[in-house]
ZATI-646118 format. One record per residue (C-alpha): x, y, z; residue number from 1; residue in one letter. Coordinates in Angstrom, 2 decimals, always signed. Layout:
N
NODE  c1  c2  c3  seq  type
NODE  X  Y  Z  NUM  a
...
//
This chain:
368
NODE  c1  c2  c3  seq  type
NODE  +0.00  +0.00  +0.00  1  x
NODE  +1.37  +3.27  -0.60  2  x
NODE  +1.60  +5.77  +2.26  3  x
NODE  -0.23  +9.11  +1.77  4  x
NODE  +3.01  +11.82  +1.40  5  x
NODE  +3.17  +14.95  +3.29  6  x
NODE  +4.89  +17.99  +2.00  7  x
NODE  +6.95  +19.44  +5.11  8  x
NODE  +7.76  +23.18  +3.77  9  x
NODE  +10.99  +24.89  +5.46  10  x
NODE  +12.65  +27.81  +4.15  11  x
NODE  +14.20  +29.29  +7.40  12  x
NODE  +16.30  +28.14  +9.99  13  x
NODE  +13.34  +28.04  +12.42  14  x
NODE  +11.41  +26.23  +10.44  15  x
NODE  +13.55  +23.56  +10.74  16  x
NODE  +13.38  +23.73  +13.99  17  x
NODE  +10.00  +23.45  +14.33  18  x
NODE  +9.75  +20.21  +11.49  19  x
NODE  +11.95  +18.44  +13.33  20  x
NODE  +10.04  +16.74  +16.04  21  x
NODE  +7.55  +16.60  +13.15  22  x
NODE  +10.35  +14.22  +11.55  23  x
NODE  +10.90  +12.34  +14.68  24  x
NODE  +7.23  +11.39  +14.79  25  x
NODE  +6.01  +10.73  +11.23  26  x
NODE  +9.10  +8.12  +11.60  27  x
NODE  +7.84  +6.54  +14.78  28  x
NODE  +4.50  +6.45  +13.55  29  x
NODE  +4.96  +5.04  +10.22  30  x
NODE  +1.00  +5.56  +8.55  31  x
NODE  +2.33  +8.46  +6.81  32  x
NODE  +4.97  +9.28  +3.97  33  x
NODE  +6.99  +12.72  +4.04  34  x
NODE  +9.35  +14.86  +1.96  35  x
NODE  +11.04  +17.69  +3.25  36  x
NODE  +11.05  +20.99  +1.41  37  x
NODE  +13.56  +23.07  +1.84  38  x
NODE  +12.69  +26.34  -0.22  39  x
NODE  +16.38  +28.17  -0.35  40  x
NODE  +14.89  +31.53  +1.74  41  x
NODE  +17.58  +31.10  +3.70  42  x
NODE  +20.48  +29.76  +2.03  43  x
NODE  +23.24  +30.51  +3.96  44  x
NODE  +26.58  +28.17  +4.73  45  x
NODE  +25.03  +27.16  +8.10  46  x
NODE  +22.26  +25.27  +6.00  47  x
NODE  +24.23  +22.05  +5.73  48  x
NODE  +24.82  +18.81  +6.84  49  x
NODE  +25.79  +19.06  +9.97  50  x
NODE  +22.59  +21.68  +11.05  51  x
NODE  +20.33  +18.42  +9.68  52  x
NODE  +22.67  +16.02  +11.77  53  x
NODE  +22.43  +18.28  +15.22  54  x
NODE  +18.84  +18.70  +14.69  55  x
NODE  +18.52  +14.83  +13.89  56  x
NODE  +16.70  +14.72  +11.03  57  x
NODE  +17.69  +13.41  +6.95  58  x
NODE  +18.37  +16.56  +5.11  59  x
NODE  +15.73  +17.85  +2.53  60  x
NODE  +14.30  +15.39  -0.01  61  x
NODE  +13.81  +18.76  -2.52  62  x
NODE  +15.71  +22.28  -2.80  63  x
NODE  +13.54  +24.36  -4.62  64  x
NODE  +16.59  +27.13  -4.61  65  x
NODE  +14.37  +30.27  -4.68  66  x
NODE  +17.27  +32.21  -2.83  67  x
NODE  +17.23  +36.16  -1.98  68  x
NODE  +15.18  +39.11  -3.48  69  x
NODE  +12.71  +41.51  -2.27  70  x
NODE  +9.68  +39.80  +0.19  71  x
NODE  +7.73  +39.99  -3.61  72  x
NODE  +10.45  +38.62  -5.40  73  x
NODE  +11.31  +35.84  -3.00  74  x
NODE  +7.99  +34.63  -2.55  75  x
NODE  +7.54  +34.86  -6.26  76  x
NODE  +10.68  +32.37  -6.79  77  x
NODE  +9.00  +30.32  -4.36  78  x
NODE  +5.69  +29.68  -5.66  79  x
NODE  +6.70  +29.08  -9.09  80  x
NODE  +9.24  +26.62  -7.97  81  x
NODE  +6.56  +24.80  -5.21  82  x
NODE  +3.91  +24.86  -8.31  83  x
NODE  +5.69  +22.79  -10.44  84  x
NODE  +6.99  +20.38  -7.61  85  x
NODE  +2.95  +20.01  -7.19  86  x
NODE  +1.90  +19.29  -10.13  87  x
NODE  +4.78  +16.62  -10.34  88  x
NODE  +4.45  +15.03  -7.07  89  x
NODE  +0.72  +15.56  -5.87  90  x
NODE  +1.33  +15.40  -2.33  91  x
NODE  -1.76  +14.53  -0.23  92  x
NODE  -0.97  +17.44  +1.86  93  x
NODE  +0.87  +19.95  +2.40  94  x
NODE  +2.53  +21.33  +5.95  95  x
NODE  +3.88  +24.51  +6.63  96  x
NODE  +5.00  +25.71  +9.88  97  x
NODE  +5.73  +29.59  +11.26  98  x
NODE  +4.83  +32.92  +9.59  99  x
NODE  +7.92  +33.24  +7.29  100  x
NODE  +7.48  +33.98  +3.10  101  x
NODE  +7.72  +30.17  +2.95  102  x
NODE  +5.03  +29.51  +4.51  103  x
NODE  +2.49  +31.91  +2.63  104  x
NODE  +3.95  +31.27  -0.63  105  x
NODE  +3.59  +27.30  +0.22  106  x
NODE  -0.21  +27.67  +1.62  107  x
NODE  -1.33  +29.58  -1.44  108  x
NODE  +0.22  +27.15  -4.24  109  x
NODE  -0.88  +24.27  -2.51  110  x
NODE  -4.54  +26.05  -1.60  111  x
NODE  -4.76  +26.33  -5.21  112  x
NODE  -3.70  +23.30  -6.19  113  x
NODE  -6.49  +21.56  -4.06  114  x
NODE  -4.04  +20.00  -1.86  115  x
NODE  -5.08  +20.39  +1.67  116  x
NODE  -2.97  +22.58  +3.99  117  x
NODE  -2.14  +22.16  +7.76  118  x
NODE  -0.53  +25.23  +9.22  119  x
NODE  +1.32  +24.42  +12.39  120  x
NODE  +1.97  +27.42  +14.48  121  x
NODE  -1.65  +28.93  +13.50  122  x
NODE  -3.22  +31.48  +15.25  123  x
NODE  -0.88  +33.92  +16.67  124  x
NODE  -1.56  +37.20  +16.13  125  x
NODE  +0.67  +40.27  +17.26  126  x
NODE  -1.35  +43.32  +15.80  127  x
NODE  +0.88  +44.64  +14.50  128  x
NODE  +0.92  +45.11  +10.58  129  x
NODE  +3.86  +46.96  +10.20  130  x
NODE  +5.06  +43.20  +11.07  131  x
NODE  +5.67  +40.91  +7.58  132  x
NODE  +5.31  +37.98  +9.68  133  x
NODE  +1.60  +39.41  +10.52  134  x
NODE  +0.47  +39.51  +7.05  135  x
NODE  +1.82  +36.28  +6.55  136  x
NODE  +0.11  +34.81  +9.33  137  x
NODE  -3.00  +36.06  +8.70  138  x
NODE  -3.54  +34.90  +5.15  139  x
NODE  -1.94  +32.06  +5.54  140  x
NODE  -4.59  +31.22  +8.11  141  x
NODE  -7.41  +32.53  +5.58  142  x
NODE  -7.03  +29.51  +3.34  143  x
NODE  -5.16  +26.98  +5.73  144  x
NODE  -7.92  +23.33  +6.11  145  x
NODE  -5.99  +22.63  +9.92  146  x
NODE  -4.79  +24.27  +12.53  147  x
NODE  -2.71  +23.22  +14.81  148  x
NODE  -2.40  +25.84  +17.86  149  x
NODE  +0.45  +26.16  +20.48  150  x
NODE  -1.19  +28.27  +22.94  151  x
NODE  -5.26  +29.90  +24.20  152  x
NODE  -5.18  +32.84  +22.28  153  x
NODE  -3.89  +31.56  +19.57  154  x
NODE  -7.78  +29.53  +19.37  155  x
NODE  -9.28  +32.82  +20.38  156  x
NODE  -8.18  +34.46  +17.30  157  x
NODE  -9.11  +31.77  +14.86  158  x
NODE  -12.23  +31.96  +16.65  159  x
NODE  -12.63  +35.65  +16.21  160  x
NODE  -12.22  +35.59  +12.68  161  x
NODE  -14.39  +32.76  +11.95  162  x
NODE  -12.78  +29.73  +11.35  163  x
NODE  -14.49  +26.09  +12.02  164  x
NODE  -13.34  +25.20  +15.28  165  x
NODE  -13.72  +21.66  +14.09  166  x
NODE  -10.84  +22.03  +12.30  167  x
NODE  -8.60  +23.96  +15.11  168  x
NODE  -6.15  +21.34  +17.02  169  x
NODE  -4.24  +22.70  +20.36  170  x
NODE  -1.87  +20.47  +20.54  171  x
NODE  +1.10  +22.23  +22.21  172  x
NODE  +4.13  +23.35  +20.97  173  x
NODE  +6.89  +21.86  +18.85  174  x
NODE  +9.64  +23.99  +19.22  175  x
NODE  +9.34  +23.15  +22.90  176  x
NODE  +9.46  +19.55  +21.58  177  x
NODE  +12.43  +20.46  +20.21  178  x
NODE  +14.32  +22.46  +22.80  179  x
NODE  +13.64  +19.42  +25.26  180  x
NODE  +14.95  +17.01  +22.57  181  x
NODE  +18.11  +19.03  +22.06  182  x
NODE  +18.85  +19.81  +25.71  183  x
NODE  +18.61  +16.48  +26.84  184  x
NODE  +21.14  +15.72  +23.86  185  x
NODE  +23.67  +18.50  +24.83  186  x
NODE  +24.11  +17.15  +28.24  187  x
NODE  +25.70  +14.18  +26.67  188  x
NODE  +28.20  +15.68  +24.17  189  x
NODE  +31.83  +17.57  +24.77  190  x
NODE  +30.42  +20.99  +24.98  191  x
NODE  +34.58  +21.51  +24.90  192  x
NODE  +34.20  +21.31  +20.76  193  x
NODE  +31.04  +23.89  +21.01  194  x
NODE  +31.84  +27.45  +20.07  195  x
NODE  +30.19  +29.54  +22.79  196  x
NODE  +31.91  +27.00  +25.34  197  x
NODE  +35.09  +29.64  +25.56  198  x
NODE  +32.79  +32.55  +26.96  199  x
NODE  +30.71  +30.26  +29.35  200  x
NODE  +33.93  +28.94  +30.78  201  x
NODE  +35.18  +32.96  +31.43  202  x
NODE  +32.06  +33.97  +33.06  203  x
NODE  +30.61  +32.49  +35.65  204  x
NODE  +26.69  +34.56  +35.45  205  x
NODE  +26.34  +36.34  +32.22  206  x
NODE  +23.32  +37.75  +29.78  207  x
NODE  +22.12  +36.65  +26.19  208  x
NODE  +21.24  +39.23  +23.96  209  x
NODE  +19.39  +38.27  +20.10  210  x
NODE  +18.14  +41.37  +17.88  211  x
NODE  +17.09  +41.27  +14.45  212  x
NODE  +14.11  +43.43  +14.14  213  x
NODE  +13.71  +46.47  +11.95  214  x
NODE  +12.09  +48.16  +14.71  215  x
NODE  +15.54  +47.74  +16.43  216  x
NODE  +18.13  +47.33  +14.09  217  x
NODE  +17.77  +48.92  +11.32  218  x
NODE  +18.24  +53.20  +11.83  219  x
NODE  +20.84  +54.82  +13.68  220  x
NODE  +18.40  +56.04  +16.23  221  x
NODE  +16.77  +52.54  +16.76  222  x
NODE  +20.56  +51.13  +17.12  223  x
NODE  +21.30  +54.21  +19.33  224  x
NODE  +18.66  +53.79  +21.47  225  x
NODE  +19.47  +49.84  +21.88  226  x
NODE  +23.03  +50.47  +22.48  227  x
NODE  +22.00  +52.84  +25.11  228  x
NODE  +20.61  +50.00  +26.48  229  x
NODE  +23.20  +47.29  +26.33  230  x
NODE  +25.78  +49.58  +27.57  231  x
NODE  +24.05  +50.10  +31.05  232  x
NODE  +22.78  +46.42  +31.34  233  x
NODE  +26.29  +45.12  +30.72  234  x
NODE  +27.84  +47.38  +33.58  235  x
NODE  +26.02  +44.84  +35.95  236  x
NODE  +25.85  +41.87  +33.78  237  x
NODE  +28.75  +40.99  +30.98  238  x
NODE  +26.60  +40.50  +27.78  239  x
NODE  +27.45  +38.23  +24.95  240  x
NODE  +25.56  +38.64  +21.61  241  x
NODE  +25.80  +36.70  +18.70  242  x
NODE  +24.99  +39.04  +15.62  243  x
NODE  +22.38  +38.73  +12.83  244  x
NODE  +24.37  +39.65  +9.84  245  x
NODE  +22.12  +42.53  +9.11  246  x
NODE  +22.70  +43.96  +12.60  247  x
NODE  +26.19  +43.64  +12.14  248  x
NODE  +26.18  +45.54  +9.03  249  x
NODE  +24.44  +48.30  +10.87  250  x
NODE  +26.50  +48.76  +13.62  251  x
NODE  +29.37  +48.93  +11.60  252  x
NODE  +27.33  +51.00  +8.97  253  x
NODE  +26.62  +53.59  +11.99  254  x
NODE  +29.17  +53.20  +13.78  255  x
NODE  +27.86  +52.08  +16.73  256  x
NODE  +29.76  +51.63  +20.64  257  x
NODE  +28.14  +48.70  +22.68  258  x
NODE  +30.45  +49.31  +24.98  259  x
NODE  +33.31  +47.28  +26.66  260  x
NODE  +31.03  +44.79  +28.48  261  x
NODE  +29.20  +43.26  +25.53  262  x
NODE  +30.76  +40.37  +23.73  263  x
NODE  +30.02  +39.83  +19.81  264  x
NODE  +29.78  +36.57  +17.92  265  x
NODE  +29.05  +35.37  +14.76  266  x
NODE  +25.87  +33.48  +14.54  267  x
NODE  +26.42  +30.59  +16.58  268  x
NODE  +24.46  +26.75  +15.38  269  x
NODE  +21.96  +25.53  +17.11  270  x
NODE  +23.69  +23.33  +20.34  271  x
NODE  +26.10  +26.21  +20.74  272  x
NODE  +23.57  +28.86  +20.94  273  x
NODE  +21.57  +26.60  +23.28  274  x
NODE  +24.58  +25.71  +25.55  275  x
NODE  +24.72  +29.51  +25.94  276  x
NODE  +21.47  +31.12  +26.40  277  x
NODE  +20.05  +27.94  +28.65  278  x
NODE  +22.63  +28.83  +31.59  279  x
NODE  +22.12  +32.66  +31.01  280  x
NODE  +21.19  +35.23  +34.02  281  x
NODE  +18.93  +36.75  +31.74  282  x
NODE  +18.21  +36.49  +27.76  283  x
NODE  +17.24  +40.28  +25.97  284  x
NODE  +15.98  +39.38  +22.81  285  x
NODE  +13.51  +40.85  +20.23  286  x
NODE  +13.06  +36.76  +18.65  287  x
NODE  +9.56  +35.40  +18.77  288  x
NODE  +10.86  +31.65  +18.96  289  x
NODE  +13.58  +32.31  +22.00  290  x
NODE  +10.64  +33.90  +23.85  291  x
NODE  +9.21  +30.25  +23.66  292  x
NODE  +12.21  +28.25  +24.51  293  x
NODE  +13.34  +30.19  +27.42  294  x
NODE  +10.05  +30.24  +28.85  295  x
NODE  +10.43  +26.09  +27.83  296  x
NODE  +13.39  +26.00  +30.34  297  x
NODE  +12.71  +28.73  +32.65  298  x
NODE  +15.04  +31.35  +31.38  299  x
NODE  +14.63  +34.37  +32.38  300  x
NODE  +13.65  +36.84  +29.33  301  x
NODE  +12.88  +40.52  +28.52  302  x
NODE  +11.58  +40.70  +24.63  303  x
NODE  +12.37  +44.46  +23.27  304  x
NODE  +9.22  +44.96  +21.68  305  x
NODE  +5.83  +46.45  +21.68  306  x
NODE  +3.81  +43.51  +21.35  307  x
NODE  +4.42  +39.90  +21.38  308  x
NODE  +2.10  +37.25  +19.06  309  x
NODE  +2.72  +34.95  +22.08  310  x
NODE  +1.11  +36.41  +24.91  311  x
NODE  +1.37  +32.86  +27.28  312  x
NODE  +4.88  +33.31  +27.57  313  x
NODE  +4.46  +36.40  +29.52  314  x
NODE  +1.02  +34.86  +31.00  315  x
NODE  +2.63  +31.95  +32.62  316  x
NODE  +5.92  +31.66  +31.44  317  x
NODE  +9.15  +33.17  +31.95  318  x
NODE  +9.15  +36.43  +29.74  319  x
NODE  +8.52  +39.59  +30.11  320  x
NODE  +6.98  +42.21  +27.26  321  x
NODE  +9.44  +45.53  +27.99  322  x
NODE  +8.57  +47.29  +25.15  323  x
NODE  +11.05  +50.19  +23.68  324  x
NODE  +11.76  +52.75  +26.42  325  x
NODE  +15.71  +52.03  +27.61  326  x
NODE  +14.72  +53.25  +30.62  327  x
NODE  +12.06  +50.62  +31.31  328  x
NODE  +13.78  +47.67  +29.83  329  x
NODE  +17.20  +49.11  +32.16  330  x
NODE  +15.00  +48.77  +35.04  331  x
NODE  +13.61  +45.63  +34.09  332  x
NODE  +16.63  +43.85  +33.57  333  x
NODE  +18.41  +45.28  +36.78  334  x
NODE  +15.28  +44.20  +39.02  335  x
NODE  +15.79  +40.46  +37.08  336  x
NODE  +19.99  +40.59  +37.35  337  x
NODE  +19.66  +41.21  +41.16  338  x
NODE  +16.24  +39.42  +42.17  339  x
NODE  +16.83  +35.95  +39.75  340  x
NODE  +14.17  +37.01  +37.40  341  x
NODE  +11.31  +35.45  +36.53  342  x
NODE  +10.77  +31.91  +36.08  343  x
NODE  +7.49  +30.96  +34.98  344  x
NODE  +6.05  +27.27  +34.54  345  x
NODE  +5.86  +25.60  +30.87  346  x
NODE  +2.28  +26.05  +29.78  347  x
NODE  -0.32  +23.13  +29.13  348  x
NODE  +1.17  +20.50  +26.35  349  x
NODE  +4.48  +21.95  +26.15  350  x
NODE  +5.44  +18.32  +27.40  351  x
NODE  +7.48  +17.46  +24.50  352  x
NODE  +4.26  +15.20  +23.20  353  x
NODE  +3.34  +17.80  +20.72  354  x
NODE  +4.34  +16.47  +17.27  355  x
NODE  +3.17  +12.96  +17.75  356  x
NODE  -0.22  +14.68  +18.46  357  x
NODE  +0.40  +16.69  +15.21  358  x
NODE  +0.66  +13.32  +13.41  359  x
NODE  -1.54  +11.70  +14.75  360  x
NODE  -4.50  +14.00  +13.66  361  x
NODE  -2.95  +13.91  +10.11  362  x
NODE  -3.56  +10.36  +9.84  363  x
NODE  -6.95  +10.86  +10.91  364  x
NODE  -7.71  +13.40  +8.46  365  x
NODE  -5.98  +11.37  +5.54  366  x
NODE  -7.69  +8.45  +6.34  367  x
NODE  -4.81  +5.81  +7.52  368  x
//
């Protein structure tokens, strides 16, 4: 008999991360055939063998290649590429996880195509349309046949804007199915060979700091303003932050002084950027996913944004929504650096259970 075949759609490094336990599941199941997808959105050197080996999963059945461009032109390449893999392979369905160009350009060519699309990840909404991963989010959800939801308001939205409840799943989260999967494999390797090993071993309490928003990153007043930031926090706390290449370019594009008590890597892969931030005093970040996983292992954070699309982790988890002010997120982090922050619990199915759930309702709908 031959197994209905999923299309698992990843374009960006955290989609990977979030197909993953997917992987892990549809191969302990066995009812269901897969084929990874790797788009090309991101298609940088770190997108090779050895990200698919730490993440333990087969690297992509198909590179569609689509590469760079504008968000039009990428997700452009993308469809045209997906639309002919279609038409070739008929999948009986097609899986896209997150809110990246991927994932909207994915939904629609498979929407069209009549090939029914589960959207893992569905429902978040941050309000905030100045956000591309908003739009994408939102129409991807417009045409999407299941959704798979990793936290309450994430239903409540759906709900809102009218979907069939029938067809909304909460079924936890799998990047927390992930993050549990890859901690418990850290603690048995050489974290010697690890790259961010060097600064744990100098500093014995220390801060995590991820930005890669516009909103943050990219004017000299935004970077000013962060720096501003960083600078104080790091009198208190040594800092180490591993750069998105685009914030690197700015700072050296506006010439910008974080001061002598913040640390810069490169980006670091995925065990040596969890060996880091999962012993930090405190993670600063502006990253949707890290708000998840630190809440996932009770790291302290303080997101540098307005809004947040997932509202539990500051409900019950570990994270706290700072928004732009320095002065507020100074006094934030100060009050967490000498009270040990907040802690949180792991909200309901974040057990580590969530992609075998995910499969399992696949193989319902499919009929196996």
């Amino acid at each position: 008999m031959t197994l209905p075949c999923i299309h698992l759609i990843a374009g960006a490094r955290p989609n990977f991360m979030k197909i993953a336990p997917i992987v892990r599941a549809l191969q302990a199941d066995g009812r269901l055939a897969w084929k990874i997808v790797h788009t090309g959105q991101h298609y940088d050197r770190d997108m090779n063998e050895v990200f698919f080996e730490e993440l333990g999963i087969p690297a992509p059945d198909v590179r569609l290649g689509a590469g760079g461009g504008s968000h039009a032109e990428q997700t452009g390449k993308i469809m045209q590429a997906y639309e002919a893999l279609c038409a070739e392979a008929k999948p009986a369905a097609c899986l896209v996880v997150g809110d990246v160009n991927s994932t909207l350009a994915c939904a629609i060519v498979a929407k069209k195509a009549g090939i029914p699309v589960a959207h893992v990840e569905a429902g978040l909404r941050s309000g905030d349309m100045s956000m591309p991963e908003e739009i994408n989010r939102l129409v991807t959800d417009a045409i999407s046949d299941w959704f798979f939801v990793t936290e309450p308001s994430a239903s409540y939205h759906l709900r809102r804007e009218g979907k069939d409840m029938a067809a909304v799943f909460d079924v936890g989260h799998v990047m927390v199915d992930n993050v549990l999967y890859q901690a418990d494999k850290l603690e048995l390797m050489d974290k010697q060979r690890l790259e961010s090993d060097a600064y744990k071993r100098r500093h014995a309490r220390y801060g995590v700091v991820t930005l890669h928003r516009p909103s943050n990153v990219d004017s000299a007043a935004a970077l000013q303003r962060v720096a501003s930031v960083l600078r104080e926090v790091s009198a208190d706390l040594p800092l180490v932050f591993p750069v998105h290449p685009r914030t690197r370019a700015n700072l050296d594009r506006f010439d910008i002084n974080l001061g002598p008590g913040v640390t810069l890597l490169g980006p670091q892969a995925y065990m040596s950027f969890l060996h880091l931030w999962k012993d930090a005093t405190l993670v600063l970040t502006d990253s949707g996913g890290l708000q998840e996983e630190t809440t996932a292992l009770g790291v302290p954070c303080i997101t540098m944004r307005e809004n947040t699309e997932r509202p539990v982790t500051v409900e019950e988890g570990s994270n706290t929504l700072a928004g732009t002010d320095p002065a507020n997120i100074i006094r934030l982090a100060q009050d967490s650096i000498q009270n040990g922050g907040k802690r949180g619990r792991r909200p309901a199915l974040w057990d580590g259970q969530s992609a075998h759930r995910i499969v399992a309702k696949l193989a319902e709908k499919l009929g196996v």
